[in-house]
C-alpha positions as CSV (number, residue, x, y, z in Angstrom):
1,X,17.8,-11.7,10.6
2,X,17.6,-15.3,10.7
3,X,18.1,-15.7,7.1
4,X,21.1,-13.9,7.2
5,X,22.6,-15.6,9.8
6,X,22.3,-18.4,7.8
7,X,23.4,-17.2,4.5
8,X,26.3,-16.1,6.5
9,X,27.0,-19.9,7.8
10,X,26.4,-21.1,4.6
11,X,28.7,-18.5,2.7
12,X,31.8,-19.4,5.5
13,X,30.7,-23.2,5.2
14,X,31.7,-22.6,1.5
15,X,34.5,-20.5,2.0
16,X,36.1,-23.2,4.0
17,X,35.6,-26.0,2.0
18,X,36.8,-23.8,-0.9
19,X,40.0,-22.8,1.1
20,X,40.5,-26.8,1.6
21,X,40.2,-27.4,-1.7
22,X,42.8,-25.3,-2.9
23,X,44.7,-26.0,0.0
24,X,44.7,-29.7,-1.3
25,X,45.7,-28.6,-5.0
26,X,48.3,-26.4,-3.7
27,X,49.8,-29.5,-2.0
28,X,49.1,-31.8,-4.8
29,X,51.2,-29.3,-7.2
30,X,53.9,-29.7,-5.0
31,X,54.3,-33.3,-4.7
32,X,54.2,-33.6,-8.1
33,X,57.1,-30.7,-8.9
34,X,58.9,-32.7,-6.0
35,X,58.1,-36.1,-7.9
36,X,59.3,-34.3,-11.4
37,X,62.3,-32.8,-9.7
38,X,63.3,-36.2,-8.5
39,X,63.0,-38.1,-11.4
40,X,65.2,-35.9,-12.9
41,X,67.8,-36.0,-10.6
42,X,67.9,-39.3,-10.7
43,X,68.3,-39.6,-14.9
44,X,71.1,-36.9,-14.5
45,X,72.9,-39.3,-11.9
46,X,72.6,-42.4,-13.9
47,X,73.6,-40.6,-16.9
48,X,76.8,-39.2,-15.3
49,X,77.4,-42.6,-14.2
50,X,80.0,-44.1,-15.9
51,X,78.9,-47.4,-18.2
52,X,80.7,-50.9,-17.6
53,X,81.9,-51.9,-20.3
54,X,81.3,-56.0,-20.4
55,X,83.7,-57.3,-22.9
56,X,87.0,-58.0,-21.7
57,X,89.9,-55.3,-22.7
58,X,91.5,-55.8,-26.2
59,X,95.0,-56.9,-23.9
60,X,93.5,-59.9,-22.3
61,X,91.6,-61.2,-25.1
62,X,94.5,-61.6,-27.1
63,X,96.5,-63.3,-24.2
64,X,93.4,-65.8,-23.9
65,X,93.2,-66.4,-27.6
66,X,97.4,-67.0,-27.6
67,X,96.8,-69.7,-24.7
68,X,94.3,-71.1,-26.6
69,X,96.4,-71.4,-29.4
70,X,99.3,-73.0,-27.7
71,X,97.1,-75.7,-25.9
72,X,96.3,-76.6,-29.3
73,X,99.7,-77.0,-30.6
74,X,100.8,-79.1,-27.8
């Protein structure tokens, strides 16, 4: 009886531990669909961003480049 009694520890002992461990993978799998879900959002936000656009419109460029031109002439 004695023997059982401790097969039967050792079998809940494992069962436990097993249940932990897949409790842990369970929650690892999630934080890493979470982590992939996120990153994702984030590339769709910055893609629907819109882009500044550094060089100065076509407008004032050619208002610059007429100022310019007229300094010289003086």
């Amino acid at each position: 009886l004695s023997k059982s009694v401790v097969e039967l520890s050792a079998a809940r002992e494992q069962a436990a531990q097993s249940g932990a461990h897949l409790k842990y993978a369970e929650l690892t799998g999630r934080i890493e669909t979470m982590r992939t879900v996120i990153s994702f959002v984030q590339q769709i936000a910055q893609a629907n961003q819109p882009q500044a656009d550094k060089s100065p419109p076509p407008e004032i460029e050619r208002i610059v480049k007429d100022d310019d031109d007229q300094e010289e002439a003086s």
